[in-house]
C-alpha positions as CSV (number, residue, x, y, z in Angstrom):
1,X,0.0,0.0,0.0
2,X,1.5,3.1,-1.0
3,X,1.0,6.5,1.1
4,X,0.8,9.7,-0.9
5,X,1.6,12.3,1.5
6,X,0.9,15.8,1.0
7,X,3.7,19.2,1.1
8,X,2.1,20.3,4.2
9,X,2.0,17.1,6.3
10,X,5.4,16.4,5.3
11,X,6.6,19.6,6.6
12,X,5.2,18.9,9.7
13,X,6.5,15.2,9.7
14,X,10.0,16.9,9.8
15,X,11.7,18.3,12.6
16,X,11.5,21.3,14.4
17,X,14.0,24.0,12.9
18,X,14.6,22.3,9.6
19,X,13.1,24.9,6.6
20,X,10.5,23.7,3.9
21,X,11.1,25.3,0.5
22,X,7.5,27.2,-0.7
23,X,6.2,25.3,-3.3
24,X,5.4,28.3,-5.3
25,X,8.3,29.7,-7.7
26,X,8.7,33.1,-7.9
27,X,11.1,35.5,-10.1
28,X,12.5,38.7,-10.3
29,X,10.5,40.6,-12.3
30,X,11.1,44.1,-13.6
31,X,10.2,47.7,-12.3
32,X,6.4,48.9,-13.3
33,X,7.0,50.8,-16.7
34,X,10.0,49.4,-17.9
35,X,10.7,46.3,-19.6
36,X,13.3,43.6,-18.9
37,X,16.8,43.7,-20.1
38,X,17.5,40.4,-21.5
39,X,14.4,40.6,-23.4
40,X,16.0,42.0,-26.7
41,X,13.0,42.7,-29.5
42,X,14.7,42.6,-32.7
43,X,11.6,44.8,-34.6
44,X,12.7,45.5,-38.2
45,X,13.5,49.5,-38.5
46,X,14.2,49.6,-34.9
47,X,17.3,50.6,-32.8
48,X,18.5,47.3,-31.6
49,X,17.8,45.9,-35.5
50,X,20.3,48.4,-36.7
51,X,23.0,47.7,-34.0
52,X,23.1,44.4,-34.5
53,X,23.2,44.6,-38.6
54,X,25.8,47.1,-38.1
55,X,28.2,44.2,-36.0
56,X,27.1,41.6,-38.0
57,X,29.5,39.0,-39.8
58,X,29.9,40.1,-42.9
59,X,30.3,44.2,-41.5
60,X,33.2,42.9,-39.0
61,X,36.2,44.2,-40.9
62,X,39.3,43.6,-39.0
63,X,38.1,40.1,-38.1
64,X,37.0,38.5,-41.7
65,X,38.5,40.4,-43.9
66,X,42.0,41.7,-44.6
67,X,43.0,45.0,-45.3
68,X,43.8,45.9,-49.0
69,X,47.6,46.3,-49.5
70,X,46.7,49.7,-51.6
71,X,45.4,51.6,-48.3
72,X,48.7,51.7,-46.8
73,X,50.6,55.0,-46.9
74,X,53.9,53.2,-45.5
75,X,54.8,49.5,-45.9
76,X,55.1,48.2,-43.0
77,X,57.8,45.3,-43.8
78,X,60.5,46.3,-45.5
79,X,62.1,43.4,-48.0
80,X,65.4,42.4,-47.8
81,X,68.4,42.9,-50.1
82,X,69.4,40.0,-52.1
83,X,72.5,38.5,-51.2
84,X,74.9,39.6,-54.6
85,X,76.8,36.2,-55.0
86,X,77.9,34.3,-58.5
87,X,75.4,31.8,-59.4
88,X,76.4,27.4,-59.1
89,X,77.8,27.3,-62.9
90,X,79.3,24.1,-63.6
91,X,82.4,26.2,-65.2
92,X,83.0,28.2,-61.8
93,X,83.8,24.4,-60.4
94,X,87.7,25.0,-60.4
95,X,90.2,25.3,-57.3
96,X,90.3,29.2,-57.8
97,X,86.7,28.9,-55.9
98,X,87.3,27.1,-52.9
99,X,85.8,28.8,-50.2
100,X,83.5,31.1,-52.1
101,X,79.9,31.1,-51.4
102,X,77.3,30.4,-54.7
103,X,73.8,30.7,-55.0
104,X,71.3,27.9,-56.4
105,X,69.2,30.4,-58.7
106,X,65.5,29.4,-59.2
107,X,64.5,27.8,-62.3
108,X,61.3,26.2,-63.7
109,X,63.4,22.4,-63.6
110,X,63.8,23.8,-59.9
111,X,65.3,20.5,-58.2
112,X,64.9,21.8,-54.7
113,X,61.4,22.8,-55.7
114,X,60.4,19.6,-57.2
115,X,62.3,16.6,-55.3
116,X,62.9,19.2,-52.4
117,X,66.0,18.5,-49.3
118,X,66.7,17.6,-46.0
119,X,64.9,19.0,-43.2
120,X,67.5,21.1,-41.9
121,X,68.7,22.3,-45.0
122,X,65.2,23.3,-45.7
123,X,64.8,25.5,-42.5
124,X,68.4,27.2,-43.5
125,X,67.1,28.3,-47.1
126,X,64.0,29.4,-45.2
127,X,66.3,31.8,-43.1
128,X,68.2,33.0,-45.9
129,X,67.2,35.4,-48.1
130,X,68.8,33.4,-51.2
131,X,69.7,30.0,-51.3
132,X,73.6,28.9,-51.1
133,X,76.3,26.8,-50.5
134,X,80.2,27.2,-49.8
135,X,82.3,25.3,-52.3
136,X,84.7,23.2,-50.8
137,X,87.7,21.1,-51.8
138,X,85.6,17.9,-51.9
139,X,82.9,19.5,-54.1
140,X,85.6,20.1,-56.6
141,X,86.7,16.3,-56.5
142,X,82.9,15.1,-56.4
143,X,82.6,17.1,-59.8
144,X,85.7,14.9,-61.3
145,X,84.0,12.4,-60.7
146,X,80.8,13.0,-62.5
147,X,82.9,14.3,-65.3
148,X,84.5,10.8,-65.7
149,X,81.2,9.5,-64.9
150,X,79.3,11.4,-68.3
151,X,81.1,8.6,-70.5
152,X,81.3,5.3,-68.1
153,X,78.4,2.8,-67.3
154,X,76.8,3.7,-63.6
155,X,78.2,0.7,-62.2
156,X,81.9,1.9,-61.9
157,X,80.6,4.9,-60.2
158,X,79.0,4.1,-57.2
159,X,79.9,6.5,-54.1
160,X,78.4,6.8,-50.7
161,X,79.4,10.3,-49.0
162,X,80.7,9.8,-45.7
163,X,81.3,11.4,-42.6
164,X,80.5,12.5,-38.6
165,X,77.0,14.3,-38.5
166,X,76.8,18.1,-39.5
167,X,79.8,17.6,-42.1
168,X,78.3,18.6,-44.9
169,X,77.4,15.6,-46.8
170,X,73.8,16.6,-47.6
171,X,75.3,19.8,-49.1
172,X,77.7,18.7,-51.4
173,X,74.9,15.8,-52.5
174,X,72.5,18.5,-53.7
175,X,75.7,20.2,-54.7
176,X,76.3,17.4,-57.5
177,X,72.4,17.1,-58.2
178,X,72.6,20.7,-59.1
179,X,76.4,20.4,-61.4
180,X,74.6,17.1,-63.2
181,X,71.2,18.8,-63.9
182,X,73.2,21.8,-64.9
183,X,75.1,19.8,-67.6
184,X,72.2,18.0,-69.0
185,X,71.9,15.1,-67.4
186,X,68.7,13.0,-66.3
187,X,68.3,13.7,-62.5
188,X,67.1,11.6,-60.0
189,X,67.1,12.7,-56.4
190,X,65.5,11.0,-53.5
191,X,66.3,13.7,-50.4
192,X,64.6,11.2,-47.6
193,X,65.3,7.4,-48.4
194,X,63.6,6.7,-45.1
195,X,60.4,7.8,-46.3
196,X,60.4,4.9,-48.4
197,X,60.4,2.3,-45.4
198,X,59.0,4.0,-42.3
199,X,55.4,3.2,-43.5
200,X,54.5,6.5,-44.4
201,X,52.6,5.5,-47.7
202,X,50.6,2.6,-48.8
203,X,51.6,-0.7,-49.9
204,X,50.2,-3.3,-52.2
205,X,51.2,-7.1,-52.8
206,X,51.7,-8.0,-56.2
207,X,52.0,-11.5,-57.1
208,X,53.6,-10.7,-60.6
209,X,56.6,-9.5,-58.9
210,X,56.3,-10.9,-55.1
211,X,56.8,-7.6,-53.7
212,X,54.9,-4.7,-52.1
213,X,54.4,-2.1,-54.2
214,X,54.0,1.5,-53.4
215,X,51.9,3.1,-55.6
216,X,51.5,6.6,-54.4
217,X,55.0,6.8,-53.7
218,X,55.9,5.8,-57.2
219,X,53.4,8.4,-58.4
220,X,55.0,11.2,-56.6
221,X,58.5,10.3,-57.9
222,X,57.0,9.8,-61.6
223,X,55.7,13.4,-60.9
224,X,59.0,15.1,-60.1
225,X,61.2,13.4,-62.2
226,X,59.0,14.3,-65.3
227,X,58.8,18.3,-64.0
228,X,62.7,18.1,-63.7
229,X,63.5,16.3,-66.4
230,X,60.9,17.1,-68.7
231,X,63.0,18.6,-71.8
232,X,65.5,15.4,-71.7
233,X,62.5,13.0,-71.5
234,X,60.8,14.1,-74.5
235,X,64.1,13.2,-76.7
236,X,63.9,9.7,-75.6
237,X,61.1,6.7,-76.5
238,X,60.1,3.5,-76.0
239,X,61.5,0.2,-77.1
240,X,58.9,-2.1,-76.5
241,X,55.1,-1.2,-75.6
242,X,53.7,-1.3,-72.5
243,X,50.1,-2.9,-72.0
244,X,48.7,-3.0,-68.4
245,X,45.5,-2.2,-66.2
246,X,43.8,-1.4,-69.7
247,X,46.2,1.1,-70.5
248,X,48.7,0.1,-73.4
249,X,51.6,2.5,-74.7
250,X,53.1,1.4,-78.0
251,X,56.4,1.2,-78.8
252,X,57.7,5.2,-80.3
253,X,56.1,7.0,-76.8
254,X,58.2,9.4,-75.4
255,X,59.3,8.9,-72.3
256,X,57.8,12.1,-70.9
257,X,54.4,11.0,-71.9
258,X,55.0,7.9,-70.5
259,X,55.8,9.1,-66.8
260,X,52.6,11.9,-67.4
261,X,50.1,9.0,-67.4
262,X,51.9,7.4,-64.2
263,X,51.8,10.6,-62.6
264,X,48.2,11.0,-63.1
265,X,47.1,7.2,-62.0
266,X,48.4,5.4,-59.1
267,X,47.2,1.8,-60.4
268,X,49.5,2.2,-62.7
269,X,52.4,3.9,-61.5
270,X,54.1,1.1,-59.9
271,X,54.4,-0.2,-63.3
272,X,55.0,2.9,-65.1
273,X,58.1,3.8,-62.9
274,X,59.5,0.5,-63.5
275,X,59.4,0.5,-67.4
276,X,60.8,4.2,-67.3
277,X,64.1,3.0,-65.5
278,X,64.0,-0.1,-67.7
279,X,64.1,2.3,-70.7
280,X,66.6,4.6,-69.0
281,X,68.9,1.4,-68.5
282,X,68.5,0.9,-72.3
283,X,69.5,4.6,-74.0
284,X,73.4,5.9,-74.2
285,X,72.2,9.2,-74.8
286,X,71.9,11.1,-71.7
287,X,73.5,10.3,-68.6
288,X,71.6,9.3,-65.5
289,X,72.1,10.6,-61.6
290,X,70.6,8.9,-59.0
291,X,71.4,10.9,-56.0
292,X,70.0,9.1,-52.3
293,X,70.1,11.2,-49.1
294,X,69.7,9.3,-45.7
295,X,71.1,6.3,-47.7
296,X,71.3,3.7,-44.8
297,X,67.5,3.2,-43.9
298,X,67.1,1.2,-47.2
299,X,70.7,-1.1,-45.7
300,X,68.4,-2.0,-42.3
301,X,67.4,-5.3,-42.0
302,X,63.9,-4.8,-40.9
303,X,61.4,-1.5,-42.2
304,X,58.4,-0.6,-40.4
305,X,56.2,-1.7,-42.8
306,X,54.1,-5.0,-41.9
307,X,52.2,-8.1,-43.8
308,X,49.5,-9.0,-43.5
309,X,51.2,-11.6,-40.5
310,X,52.3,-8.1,-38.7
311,X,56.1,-9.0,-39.4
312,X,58.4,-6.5,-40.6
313,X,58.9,-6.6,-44.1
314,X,62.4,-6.6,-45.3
315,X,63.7,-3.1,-47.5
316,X,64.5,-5.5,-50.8
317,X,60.4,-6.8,-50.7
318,X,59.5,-3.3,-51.4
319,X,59.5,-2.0,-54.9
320,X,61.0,1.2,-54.5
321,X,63.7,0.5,-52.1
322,X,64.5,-2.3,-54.4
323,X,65.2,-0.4,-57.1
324,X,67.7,1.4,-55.1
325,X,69.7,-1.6,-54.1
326,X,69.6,-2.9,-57.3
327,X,71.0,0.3,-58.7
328,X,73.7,0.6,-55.9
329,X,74.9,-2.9,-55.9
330,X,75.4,-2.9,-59.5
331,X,72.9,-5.6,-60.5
332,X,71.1,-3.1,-62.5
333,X,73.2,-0.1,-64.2
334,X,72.7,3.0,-66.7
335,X,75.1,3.2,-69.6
336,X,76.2,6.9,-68.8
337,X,75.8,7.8,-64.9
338,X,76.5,7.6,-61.4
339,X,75.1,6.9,-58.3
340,X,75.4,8.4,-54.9
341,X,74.2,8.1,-51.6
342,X,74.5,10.1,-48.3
343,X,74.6,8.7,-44.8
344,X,72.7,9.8,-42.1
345,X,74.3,8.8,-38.4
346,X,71.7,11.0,-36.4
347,X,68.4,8.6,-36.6
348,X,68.5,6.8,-33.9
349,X,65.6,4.7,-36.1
350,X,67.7,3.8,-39.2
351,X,71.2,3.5,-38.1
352,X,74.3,2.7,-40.3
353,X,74.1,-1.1,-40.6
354,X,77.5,-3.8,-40.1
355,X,76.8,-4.4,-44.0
356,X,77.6,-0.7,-45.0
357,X,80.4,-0.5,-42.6
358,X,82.5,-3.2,-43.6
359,X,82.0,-2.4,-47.2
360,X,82.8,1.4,-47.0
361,X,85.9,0.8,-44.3
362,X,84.2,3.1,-41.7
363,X,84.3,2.8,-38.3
364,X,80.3,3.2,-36.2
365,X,79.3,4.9,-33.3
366,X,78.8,1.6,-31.6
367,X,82.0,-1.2,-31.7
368,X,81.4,-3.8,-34.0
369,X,82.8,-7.5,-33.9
370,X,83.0,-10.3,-36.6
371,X,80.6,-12.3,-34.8
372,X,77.8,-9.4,-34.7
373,X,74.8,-10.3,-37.5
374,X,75.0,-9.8,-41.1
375,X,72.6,-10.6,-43.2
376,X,73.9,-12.2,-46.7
377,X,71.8,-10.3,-48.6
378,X,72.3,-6.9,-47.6
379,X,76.1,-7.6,-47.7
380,X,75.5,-8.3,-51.7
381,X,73.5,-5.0,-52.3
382,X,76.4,-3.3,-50.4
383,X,79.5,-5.2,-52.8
384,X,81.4,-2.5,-54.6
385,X,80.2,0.7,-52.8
386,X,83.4,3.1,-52.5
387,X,84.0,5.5,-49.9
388,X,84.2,9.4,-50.4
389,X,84.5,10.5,-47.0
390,X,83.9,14.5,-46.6
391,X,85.7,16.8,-44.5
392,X,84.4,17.1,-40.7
393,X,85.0,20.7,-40.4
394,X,85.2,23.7,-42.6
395,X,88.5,24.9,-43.0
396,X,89.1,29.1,-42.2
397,X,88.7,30.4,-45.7
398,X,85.5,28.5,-46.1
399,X,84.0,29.6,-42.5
400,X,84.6,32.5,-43.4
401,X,83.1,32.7,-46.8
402,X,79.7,31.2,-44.8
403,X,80.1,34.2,-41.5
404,X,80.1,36.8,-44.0
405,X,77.4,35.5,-45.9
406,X,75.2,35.4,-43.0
407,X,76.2,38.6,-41.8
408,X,75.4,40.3,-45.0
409,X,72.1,39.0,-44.3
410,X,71.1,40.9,-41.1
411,X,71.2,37.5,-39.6
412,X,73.7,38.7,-36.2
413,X,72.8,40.3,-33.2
414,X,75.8,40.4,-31.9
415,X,78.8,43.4,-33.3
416,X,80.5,40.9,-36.5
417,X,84.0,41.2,-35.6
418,X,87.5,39.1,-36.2
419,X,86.8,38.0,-32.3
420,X,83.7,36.5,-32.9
421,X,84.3,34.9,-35.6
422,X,87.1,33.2,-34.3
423,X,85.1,32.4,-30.7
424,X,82.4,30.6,-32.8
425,X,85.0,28.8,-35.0
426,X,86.7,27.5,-32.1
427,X,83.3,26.8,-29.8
428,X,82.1,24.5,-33.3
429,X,85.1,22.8,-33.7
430,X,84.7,23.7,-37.1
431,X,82.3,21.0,-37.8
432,X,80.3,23.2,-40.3
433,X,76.3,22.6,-38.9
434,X,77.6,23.3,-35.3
435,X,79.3,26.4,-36.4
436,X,75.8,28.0,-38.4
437,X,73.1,26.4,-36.2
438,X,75.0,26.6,-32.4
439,X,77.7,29.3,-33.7
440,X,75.9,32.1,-36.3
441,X,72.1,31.5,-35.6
442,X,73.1,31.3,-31.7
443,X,73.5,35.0,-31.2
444,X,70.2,35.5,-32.8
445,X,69.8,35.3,-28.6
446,X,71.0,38.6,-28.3
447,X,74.6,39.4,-27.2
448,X,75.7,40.9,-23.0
449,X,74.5,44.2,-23.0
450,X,77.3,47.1,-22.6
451,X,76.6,49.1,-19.7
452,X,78.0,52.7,-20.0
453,X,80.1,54.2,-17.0
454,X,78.3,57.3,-17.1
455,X,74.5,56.0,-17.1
456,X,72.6,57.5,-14.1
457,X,71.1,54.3,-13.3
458,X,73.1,51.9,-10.3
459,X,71.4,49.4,-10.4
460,X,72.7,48.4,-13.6
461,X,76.1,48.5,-12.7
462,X,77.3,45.0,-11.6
463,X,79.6,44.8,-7.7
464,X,78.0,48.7,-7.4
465,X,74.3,48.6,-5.8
């Protein structure tokens, strides 16, 4: 049996002293003859109406809308001067321009545009006002090389640049994609090799070739070699025709049309990349460069791509970095051309591997023994790689070229004198990233302020308050 009891006998049920809560609600209601403020009436042709057009979205200037350049009287950022420097010519690669600073001028084949750099040498172009580079004794030698290199199969030029971290190597890599392109040759330049195995793009089995195959990676590269080398790939053609995924290309197609239609459809690009290095393997009329930054993450045993069995899949059972071992071990070579490749010893993730060690001659950051693991295969995709180990610091004349250069460029806080120079110098050990990143870019801080003896203020005077 259920009891309904009523407000008031419940009151009374409680005890004494404890309030009851009026069961009738009550609110604050506003003074006779005026009406309540958050009542807003929004009557067309009113006041309120045209307050509240006049704030409206579309009326709030500074908010949603920028200001036309054309209504400033003064501009309020000044640009900066361009550095004046001689432009990368391959004819100014002689001894008399060791330690001279260059600049890489902008063109529309632009291979910093197009295949783009390192991280870090990204953020330095970003700070200068004009891309550059310091020409070095070993940049002179690297050109040699490719000179030799214009008439000999790929395969007898096969270099990996070596050296401690911050040397340089990076530089004089785009340094040499920058001499090639600028003689004409066919330029292939891969500026993060670890892109292609730390499962950044999507991979495919293919049971014609029992690899994965990465098709939007292969589109991307199709894309950027054909808008670098665009004029050379029109002079060359096909062999043999090409019939796949319903799309056929007869025998006679240039080779620039051939890497369009692969940069326009991933299902076939895979394919499409494959034939155009076939066919680049097969002309004697251009030479080829295939330049590889961060060269060791393809030499690691195991790539952070999985099967479907979430195992690691090895680098040589994906199609791209196949093609890169295949190339640097020789099995597969251009008639005219070189190839190169850069170390990286700073990722912790892709570290220089025992195969690349013993076949270069260098000593790692970690002691090595004959009994630590190899794997076989690696160790023949590494046979025949030569060392061309680059200086580990700049030498005077060339930190010098790169101080002034950054000076010139409103890029120190600090007075640019002989003494400062020589104090960053000496605090980089010359190694030439420590001396612009820690050295140059570090007084970017600001320098010790210089308190003048006669100011009226003590407090600033140090051993004085």
């Amino acid at each position: 049996m259920v009891l309904a009891l009523s407000r008031a006998s419940l009151c009374r049920s409680l005890p004494q002293g404890t309030a009851c809560l009026p069961s009738v609600r009550t609110y604050a209601n506003s003074p006779p003859g005026q009406q309540g403020q958050f009542k807003i009436q929004n009557v067309k042709g009113s006041r309120k109406s045209k307050v509240n057009k006049t704030f409206s979205r579309k009326n709030r200037i500074g908010a949603f809308r920028s200001m036309n350049p054309s209504q400033l009287t003064v501009p309020v950022l000044q640009p900066r001067p361009s550095l004046s420097m001689p432009s990368f010519k391959p004819e100014l690669m002689t001894e008399n321009m060791i330690g001279q600073v260059v600049a890489f001028n902008q063109t529309l084949n632009d291979p910093i545009k197009y295949f783009g750099t390192p991280k870090n040498m990204l953020l330095e172009f970003r700070l200068l006002s004009q891309r550059c580079s310091v020409i070095r004794n070993i940049t002179i030698l690297t050109t040699e090389e490719l000179n030799s290199a214009a008439s000999e199969p790929s395969h007898k030029t096969r270099y990996v640049l070596t050296g401690p971290s911050g040397c340089g190597k990076s530089f004089l890599l785009l340094q040499a994609v920058q001499y090639c392109l600028a003689k004409e040759w066919i330029v292939i330049y891969i500026p993060r090799a670890k892109t292609t195995v730390n499962s950044t793009t999507t991979h495919v089995y293919d049971l014609r070739t029992q690899t994965y195959l990465q098709p939007n990676y292969a589109q991307q590269t199709l894309r950027r070699i054909l808008e670098v080398n665009s004029a050379n790939l029109q002079t060359l053609t096909m062999r043999d025709g090409l019939s796949y995924e319903r799309r056929s290309f007869s025998s006679g197609t240039t080779l620039a049309q051939l890497a369009s239609a692969g940069s326009k459809d991933p299902a076939i690009s895979s394919v499409v990349l494959e034939t155009l290095l076939t066919e680049l393997c097969r002309q004697s009329k251009i030479p080829v460069l295939l330049a590889v930054d961060d060269f060791q993450s393809i030499y690691n045993q195991k790539t952070s791509y999985r099967d479907p069995h979430f195992s690691a899949i090895r680098p040589y059972h994906l199609a791209i970095p196949r093609f890169i071992l295949e190339f640097a071990s020789g099995k597969r070579s251009f008639p005219k051309g070189a190839i190169i490749g850069a170390l990286t010893a700073a990722d912790p993730a892709f570290p220089v591997t025992n195969e690349l060690m013993d076949e270069l001659g260098v000593p790692g950051v970690h002691p090595r023994s004959p009994y630590s693991k190899r794997s076989k295969i690696l160790q023949e995709y590494a046979r025949g790689l030569r060392n061309l180990p680059v200086p580990t610091e700049f030498s005077p004349r060339e930190a010098a070229s790169v101080f002034e250069t950054w000076m010139r460029d409103n890029a120190l806080t600090a007075p640019a004198n002989d003494e400062l120079f020589l104090a960053k110098y000496t605090e980089s050990a010359g190694n030439p990233k420590a001396f612009v990143w820690q050295g140059i870019l570090g007084t970017l801080e600001g320098a010790a302020p210089v308190v003048n003896e006669s100011t009226s203020w003590p407090q600033l005077r140090e051993g004085r308050i």
